[in-house]
Structure formats: C-alpha cells, structure tokens
N, C-alpha and C positions, 0 to 999 in steps of 0.2 A: 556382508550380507549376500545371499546368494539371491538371484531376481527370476524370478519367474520361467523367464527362458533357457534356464538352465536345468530346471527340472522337469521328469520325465513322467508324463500323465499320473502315472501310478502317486509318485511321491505329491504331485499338487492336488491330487485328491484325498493322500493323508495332510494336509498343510489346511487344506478347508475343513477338514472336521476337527484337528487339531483349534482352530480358531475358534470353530462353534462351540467348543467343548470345555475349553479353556480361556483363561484370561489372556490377553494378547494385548503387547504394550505400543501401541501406535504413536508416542508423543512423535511430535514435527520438532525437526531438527533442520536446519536452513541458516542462512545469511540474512534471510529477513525476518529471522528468529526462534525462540524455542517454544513451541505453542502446545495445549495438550488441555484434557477435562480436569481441572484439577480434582486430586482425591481419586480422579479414577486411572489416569495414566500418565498422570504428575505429579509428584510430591515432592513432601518438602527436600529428603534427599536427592532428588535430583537438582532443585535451587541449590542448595548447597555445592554438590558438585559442581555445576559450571557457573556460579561466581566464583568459589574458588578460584576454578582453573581464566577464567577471566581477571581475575586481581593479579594473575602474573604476567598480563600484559598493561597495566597502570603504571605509569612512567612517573608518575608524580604524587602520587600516594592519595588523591583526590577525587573522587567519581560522586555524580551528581546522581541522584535516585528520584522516579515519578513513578505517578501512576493514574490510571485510568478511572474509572465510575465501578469497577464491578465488582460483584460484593466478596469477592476472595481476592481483592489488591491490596486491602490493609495485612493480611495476615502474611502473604507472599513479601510483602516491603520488608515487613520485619524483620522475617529471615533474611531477605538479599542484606538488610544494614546491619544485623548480628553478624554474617561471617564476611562482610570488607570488614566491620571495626574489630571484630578478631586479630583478618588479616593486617591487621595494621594503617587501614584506607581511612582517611578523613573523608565522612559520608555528608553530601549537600542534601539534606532533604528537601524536596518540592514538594511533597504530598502530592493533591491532587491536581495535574494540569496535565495539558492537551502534549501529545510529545514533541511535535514541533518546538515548542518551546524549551522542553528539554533536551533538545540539540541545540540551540540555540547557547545553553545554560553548561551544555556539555563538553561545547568545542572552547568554551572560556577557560573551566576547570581540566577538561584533556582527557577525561573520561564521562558515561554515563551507563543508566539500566535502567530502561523502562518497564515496568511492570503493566504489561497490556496484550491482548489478543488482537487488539485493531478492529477489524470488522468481523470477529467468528463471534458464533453463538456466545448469549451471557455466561455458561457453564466453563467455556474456556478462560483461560488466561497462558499468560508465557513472557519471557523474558527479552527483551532487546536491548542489545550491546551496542554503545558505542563508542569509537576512540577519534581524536582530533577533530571531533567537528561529524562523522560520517558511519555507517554502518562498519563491523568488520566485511575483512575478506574472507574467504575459502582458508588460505591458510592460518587466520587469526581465529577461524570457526575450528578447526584440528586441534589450535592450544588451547579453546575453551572446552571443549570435551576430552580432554586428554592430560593435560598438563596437573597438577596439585600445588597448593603452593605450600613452599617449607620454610620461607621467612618469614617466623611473625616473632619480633623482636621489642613491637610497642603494640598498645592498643589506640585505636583513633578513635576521632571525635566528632559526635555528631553535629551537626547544622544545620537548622531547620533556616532555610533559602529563600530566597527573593529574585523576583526577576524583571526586568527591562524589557521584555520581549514587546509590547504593547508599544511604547515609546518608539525601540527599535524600529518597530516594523511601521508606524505613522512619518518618522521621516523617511521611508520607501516608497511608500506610498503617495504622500503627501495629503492635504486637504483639501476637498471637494469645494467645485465654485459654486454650486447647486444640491440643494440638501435632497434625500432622497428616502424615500421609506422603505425599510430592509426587516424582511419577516425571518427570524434563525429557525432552526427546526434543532434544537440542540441532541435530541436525542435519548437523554438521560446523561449523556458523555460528560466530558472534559472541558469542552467548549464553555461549559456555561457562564463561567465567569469571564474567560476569554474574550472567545466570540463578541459579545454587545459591547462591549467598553472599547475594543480596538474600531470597530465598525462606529461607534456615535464620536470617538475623535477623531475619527477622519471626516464630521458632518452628515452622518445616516440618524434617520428617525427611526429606532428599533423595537422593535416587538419580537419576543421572545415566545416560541413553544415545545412542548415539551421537554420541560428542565430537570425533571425526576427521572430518573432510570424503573422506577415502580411504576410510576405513572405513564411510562411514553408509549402512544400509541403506533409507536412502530419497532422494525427490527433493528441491529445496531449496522446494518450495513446499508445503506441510504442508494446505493448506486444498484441493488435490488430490489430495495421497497418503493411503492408506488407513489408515498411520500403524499397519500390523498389528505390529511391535515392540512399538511402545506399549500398545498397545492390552492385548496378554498380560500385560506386565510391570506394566503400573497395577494397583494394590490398590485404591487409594482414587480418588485425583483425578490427572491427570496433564496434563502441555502442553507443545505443541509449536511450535515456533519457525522461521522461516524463516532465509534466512541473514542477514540485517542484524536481525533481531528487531523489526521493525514489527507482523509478524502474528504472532499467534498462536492454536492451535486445542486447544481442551477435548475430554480424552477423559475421564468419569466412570462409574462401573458396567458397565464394560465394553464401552463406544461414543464411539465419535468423535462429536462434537457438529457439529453444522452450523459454519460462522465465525460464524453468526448469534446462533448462543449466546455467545457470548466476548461479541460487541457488546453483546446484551440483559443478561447478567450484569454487566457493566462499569456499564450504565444504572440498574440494581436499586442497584450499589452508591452512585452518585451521584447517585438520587433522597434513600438513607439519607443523604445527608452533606447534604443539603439542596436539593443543586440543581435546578431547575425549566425550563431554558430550554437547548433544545437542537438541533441539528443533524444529522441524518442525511443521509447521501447518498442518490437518487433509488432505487438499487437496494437498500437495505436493507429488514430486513423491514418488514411493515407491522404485524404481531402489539408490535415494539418502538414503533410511536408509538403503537398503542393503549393499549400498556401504560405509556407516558406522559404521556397525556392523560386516563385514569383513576385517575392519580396526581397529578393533578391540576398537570398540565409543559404545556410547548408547545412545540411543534415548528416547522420550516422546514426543507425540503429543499432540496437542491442539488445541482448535475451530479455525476457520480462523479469522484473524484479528490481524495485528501487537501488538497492544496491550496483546491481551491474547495471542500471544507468549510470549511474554518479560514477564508476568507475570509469565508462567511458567518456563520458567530460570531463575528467582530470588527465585524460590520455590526449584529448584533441582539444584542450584547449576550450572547449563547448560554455556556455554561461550560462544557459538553460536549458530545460527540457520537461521531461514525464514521462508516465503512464496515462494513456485513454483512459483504461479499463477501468482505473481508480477517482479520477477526475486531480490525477496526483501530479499537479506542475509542482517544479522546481527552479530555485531563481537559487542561484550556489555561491553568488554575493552573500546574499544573508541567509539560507542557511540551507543545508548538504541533505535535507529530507524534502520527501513531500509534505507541504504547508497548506494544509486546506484554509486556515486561518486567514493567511499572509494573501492569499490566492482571492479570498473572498473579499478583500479588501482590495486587491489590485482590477476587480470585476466591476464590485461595484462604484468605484472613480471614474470609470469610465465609460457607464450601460450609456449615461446620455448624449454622448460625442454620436454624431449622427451617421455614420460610417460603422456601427456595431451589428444595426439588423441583419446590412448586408453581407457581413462575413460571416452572420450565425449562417444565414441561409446558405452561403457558399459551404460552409460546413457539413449543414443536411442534405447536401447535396449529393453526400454518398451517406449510404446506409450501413449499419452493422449488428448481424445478429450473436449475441453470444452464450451459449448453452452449456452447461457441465452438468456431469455424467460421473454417477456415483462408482467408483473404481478404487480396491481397497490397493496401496500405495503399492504393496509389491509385487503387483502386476502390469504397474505404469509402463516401466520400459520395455515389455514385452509387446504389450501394448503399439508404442510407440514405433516397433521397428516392425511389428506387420504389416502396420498403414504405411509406413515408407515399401516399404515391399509391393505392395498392392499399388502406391500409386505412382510409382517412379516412373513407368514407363509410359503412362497417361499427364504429368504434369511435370512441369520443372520445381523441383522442389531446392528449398533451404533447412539447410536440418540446423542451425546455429541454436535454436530453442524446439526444441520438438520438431514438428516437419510444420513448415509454410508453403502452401502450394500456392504457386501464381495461375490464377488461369486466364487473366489475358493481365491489360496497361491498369486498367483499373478497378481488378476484381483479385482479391485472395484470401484463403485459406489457413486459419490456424488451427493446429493439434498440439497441444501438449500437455504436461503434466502440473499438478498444482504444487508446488513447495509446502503449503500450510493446510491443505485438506485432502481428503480420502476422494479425490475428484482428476476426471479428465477433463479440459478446458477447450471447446470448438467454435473459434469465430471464423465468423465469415465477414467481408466487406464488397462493397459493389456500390457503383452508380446506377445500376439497375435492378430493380426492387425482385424482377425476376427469377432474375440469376440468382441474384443473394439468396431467396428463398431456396431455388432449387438445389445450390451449393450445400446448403449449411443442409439440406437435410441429407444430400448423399453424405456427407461428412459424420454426420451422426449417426446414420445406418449405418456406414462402414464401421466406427467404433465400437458400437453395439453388436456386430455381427465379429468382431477378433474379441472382443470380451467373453462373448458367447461359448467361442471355439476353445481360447485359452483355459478358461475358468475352472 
C-alpha cells in the first residue's frame, strides 16, 4: 500500500476525489482482527478467504466457532462453519457467547473464530482468530490473508458445544463471605446469559438491564457511553459490558468509573493473589504502575493492543496485565484475552475489603483525557511522523506505538493510530488537572493542524 507520505499533492488530491467518487474498500485488517460494514466493505468472500487461509494454520483439525448479539453474526457463522467443514475442520459450535469464553473453549480444542466487532457500531462485524489459547501474531496474520488451503481430503463435523467457563472462573474467584447486590448493564450483548449466572455463584444479588440488543438504551461500547441507565439503577456496585464482553466499565456510588479503574481494580486484586509481574499497554494509566511498583511488582509496557500485551507476558514471564482504555485486565492463568466477565467477578469479591476506596482514590488521583479524530487510515502514518517531527525537539518522545511524549515524571502524551477505525487516538495523563487540559488540547490542535496540511 502506498501511505500517504509518499504522494505528491497532486496525486493525494486525485486519491480524495477518487474516494468521494468511488466505492473504497476500508475493511480493518489487524491482530486484533478483521473488522468491516458488512454488505458494505465485507463480504461474504472475504470470510471465505481468510478462514481459508486460517484453517491452514489448525494443527488439529478442530476450531471452536462464537459469536456475538448482532444481527449479521448468524449469517457470517455459517459461512466461517461451511468453509472449515469443507476444509476438513471439526467445527465446536458455541453459538452465542461472550468471547472470553470462547478463548477459554479455544485454548482446549487449539483453535477458535469469533464472529464479532467488539465495541464498533451495530453495522460492523469481523472476524477473530485464535490459536493455543491467544490471538494470532503478525506473522500468522500474513498466512491468514495470503495462504489457500489445498488439503481438503475429508469433510468435518459439526458440534454444537458446551462450556465450563462459569464453573471455571467461580473457583478463581472463589465465593463471597458477604452477599452483595450487582446491577449488569448487558448491553444487548453476549453477556446476558453469562454475566448473572457467574456473578450470583459467587453470592451477588443480581439485577439485570438492558438484555435486548433492540431494546438497549445505549451504545455497544460502555467505556464511551455515559452508561446513565446504569448509573440510576446501581445501589451498590454495578457493570457494564460491551457486546462480546472483553470490556468492561465500573459504575460504584453513583459514577461511572474511568475503564482505568476496572484495570487498576483487577491489578489490586492480583497483587492480593500474589502476583508481582506484569504488563500494561503504553496508554494505561500511569497512577496503575505506580501502584504496582509500590507494591512491590514490575512492570513493562507495550504497544496498545491486547495481542502485543499477551505477547509481552509470555516474553517476561508476566501473569497479568491489560488495557486502561478498554477496562481490559488480563489474568493468563485462565485465560490469554481480556475478560470483562472474569474481571467483574474478581471486582465484585472484593468492593467490601475496606482498603478498596482507598486505592480507587489513589487511582483518580491522576487524570486522563482521551479523544479521537476522524482520520481516513491512509493518512495515519503520515500523520504520525509530522507530530514526531514537530515535537521532537520540544519533548522526549517514545515512538514504540505512535509517539508518546513525556512531559515531566507524571504527565504524558499519547498519539497514534487506531488498528480497527478510520480514527487518530490522543490521550493525555496528569496529576494535574491543569496541564492535562492544556496538553491534550495542544495535542489535538496539533493533529488537526498536519491533517489539515496533508489532506
């Protein structure tokens, strides 16, 4: 693909009317999956193609299949399970459950493919691969868009699946010595059968809302909406799920919590079980590694993107970690994804140990704003090396994911690009409300003034 920076005014001014004029295929192609409008820059051919070329990395002839709430996941299932049983793949069917689960379901059988967009608009859907337990890599993403498969020697067989996951995750958790009432905000999603059933075995009194995907009065991505249903109807503690239930977001006392709290709460509870060694992504808070390196942990960061977290825990040894931005802990005992499910059940065991207010508060004690900026993909990395250009010589930057400017011990700056939308990505963090404000917005003028220029 040629990117932006390589063309010369002229040509990126036939490239924009070119787009207006024409159909232009933007599906998202990534590690954290193949995302797209269905019908309008996904179709069924393209399913076809990369399971395919994914059933030729299946070591065992075996891949578990899910999916999510939205109303083009039955039609996309069918295909992914007509061409593995082509290809000769004995297909586990789960129907509809949360994907956690189906990593869970996947790392048993050695394969999986989730049919879901996660948190993008209802219109989306897309595909997520997984092998051993974990997302593919970079290089297993090459054979899945590339590769064909030419062995098909038998036809396989379907199997509509059962799972353990609920069980599983109760003795992780354990049960509550003090029963507790837990408001779900399901979303319309995946959760809904999930969700209540693991949460009332571990001793929660649960009340359930919005369980229809028709009916929910919110969007499917919970770490953006304002979650004002919930919010009224929590007593106590309550949480909200996206539509696959990777993410999840704490509303307690009457407030929606940052995602950053899910993450830091998730960390409090697996410094208690013991663990010491852990992984955050770049744009998580920084109040979370402080609060684990005073507890005497260590940390390494890595690009955003569940995948290259989990990659960097299997490199150091790490036993947990996450995404802030998602509310996306990770516990890689039980299992290699973000577990909003697993997460909400390790939260709520513990909200009434009397040592919890104090570390939210140590938590909000730094702030973080974060804004994205409508930017069509192939002018991200152009994008991204002007603001390195522009701010090199005013901040020490890390370019490991886009550019991260430090600008003092406890204040910084993220830019970069979105893997799964047409979006540029600017957080800022601080323990002064100040700064943060004034950061993030030179950070967003700056954006908008190299978009401006490039365009």
């Amino acid at each position: 693909m040629l990117y932006q920076a390589e063309l010369s005014r002229h040509e990126r001014f036939l490239l924009r009317v070119y787009k207006k004029r024409f159909w232009f295929k933007e599906v998202k192609i990534s590690i954290s999956g193949i995302r797209g409008i269905y019908g309008k820059d996904f179709f069924p051919a393209d399913i076809i193609k990369f399971c395919d070329g994914f059933s030729t990395l299946i070591k065992m002839d075996k891949c578990v299949i899910a999916r999510d709430t939205r109303p083009s996941g039955i039609m996309i299932s069918n295909i992914v399970s007509s061409v593995l049983l082509e290809r000769g793949i004995d297909v586990y069917n789960l129907g509809m459950v949360p994907t956690p689960v189906a990593f869970r379901e996947a790392k048993k059988i050695g394969a999986g493919i989730i049919i879901t967009s996660s948190h993008n608009p209802i219109d989306w859907n897309g595909l997520k691969f997984i092998l051993e337990g974990q997302g593919i890599t970079e290089k297993e993403l090459e054979i899945v868009k590339n590769e064909r498969n030419l062995n098909r020697v038998k036809i396989g067989k379907e199997i509509f699946a059962k799972s353990d996951y609920i069980s599983d995750a109760v003795h992780i958790i354990g049960k509550m010595n003090q029963s507790q009432q837990v408001t779900l905000d399901i979303g319309g999603g995946a959760a809904k059968y999930v969700a209540p059933q693991l949460l009332q075995k571990i001793g929660c009194q649960v009340i359930t809302i919005n369980d229809e995907l028709e009916l929910s009065s919110r969007g499917p991505d919970p770490t953006s909406d304002e979650l004002t249903e919930l919010v009224k109807k929590t007593k106590n503690i309550g949480f909200a799920f996206d539509l696959d239930s990777d993410r999840v977001v704490l509303v307690i006392n009457g407030k929606k919590k940052s995602p950053d709290i899910t993450l830091g709460l998730g960390v409090v509870k697996a410094i208690n079980l013991g663990i010491k060694r852990f992984v955050l992504s770049l744009d998580s808070s920084l109040a979370i590694e402080k609060y684990i390196i005073n507890h005497g942990g260590k940390v390494w960061r890595s690009k955003v993107g569940e995948a290259n977290v989990i990659q960097m825990m299997i490199e150091n040894n790490a036993e947990a970690g996450g995404e802030g931005s998602s509310g996306g802990f990770i516990l890689k005992k039980f299992n290699m994804c973000r577990d909003g499910l697993l997460t909400s059940g390790l939260i709520a065991s513990m909200i009434n140990e009397k040592n919890i207010q104090k570390d939210i508060e140590f938590f909000e004690s730094f702030s973080q704003i974060r804004d994205k900026i409508s930017v069509e993909s192939i002018l991200h990395d152009s994008i991204i090396t002007e603001m390195a250009l522009r701010l090199q010589d005013k901040y020490e930057i890390n370019q490991l994911d886009g550019i991260k400017i430090s600008i003092n011990e406890n204040t910084w700056s993220l830019i970069r690009k979105s893997n799964t939308e047409d979006i540029i990505r600017v957080s800022t963090e601080s323990n002064d409300k100040q700064l943060l404000e004034k950061i993030q917005k030179e950070m967003v003028s700056n954006v908008k003034s190299c978009y401006e220029e490039i365009k």
